[in-house]
C-alpha positions as CSV (number, residue, x, y, z in Angstrom):
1,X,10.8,-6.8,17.6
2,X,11.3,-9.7,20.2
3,X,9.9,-13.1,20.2
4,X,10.2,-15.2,23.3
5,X,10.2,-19.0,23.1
6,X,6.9,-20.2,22.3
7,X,6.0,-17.0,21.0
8,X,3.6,-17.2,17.9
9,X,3.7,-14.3,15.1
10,X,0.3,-12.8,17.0
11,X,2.2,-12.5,20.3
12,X,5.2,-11.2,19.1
13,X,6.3,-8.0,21.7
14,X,8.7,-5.3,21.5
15,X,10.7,-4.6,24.6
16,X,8.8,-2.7,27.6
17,X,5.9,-2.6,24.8
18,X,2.1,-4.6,25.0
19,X,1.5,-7.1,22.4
20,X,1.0,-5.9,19.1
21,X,-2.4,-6.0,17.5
22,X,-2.8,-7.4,14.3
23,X,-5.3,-5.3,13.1
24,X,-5.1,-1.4,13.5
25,X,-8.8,-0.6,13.8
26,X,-9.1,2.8,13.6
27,X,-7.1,2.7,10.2
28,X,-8.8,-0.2,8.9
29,X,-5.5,-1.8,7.2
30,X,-3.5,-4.3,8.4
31,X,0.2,-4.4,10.1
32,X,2.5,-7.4,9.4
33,X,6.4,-8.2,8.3
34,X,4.3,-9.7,5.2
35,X,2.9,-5.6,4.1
36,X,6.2,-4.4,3.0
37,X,6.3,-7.7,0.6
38,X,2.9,-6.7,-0.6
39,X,3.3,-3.4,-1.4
40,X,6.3,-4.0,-3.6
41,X,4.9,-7.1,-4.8
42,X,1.9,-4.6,-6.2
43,X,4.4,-2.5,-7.2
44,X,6.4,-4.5,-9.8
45,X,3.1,-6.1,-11.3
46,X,1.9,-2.7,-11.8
47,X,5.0,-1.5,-13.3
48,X,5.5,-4.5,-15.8
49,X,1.8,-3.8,-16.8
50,X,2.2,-0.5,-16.9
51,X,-1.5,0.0,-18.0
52,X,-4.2,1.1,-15.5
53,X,-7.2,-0.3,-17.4
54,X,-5.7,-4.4,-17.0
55,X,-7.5,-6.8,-15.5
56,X,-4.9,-7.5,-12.2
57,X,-3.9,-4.1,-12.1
58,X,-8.0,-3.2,-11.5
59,X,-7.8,-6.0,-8.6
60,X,-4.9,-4.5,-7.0
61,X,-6.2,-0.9,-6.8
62,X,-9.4,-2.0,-5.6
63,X,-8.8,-4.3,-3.4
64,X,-9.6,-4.2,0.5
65,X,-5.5,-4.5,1.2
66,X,-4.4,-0.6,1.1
67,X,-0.8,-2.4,0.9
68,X,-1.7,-3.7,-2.6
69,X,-3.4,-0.4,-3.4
70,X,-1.0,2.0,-2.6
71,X,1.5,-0.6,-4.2
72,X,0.0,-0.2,-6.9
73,X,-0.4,3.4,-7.5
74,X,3.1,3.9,-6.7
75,X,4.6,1.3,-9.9
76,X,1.7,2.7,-12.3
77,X,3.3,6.4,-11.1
78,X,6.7,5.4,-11.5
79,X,6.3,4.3,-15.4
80,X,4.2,7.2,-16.2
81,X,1.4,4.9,-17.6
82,X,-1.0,6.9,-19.1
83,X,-4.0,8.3,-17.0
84,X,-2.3,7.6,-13.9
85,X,-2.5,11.4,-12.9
86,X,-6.3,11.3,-12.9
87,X,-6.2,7.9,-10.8
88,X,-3.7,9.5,-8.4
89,X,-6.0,12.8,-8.2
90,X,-8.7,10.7,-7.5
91,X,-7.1,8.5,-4.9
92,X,-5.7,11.6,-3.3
93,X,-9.4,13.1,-2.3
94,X,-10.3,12.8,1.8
95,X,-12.8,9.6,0.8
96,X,-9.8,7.4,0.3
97,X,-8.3,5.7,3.3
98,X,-4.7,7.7,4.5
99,X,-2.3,4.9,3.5
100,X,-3.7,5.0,-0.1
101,X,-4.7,9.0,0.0
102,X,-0.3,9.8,1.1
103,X,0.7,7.3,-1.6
104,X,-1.7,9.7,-4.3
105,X,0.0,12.8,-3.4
106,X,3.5,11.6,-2.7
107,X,3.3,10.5,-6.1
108,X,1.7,13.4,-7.7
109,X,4.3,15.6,-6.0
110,X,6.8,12.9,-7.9
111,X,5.4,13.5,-11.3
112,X,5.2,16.8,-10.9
113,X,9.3,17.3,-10.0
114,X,10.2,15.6,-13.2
């Protein structure tokens, strides 16, 4: 994306596009340059923990940020740490939002090819 002079992070436009919105409502997560760092921030706490039960690792995956939750659920998925599969089946069910619900099953699919 394109910033003109004077251009704050909120105002930021893409070429021939309309301003971006901060806040996709219908999804109910947020879009920013800082969700990729926040997802793989999630990502390596979970996977140095490595236990699903630990105190930060219970903030991350219920927190109101789906970055950090999927985040999450992907590092706990990577190292195998035990009872991820019943978190991921339960993340993957339709009452989860879609971000965190694709993470469940890409994951699941994961665990299953190995």
């Amino acid at each position: 994306m394109l910033r003109g002079p004077g251009k704050t992070p909120g105002q930021t436009r893409g070429v021939g596009v309309g301003p971006v919105r901060d806040r996709d409502q219908s999804a109910g997560h947020v879009r920013s340059s800082g969700d990729a760092d926040r997802l793989l921030a999630a990502r390596s706490l979970a996977a140095i923990v490595a236990d699903v039960k630990h105190k930060e690792v219970t903030r991350l995956l219920t927190s109101d940020n789906l970055w950090l939750r999927a985040g999450a659920l992907r590092g706990l998925a990577e190292v195998r740490a035990k009872g991820i599969e019943v978190l991921l089946r339960e993340s993957a069910g339709e009452e989860h939002p879609a971000l965190v619900r694709q993470e469940a099953r890409v994951q699941l699919a994961r665990l299953s090819w190995k």
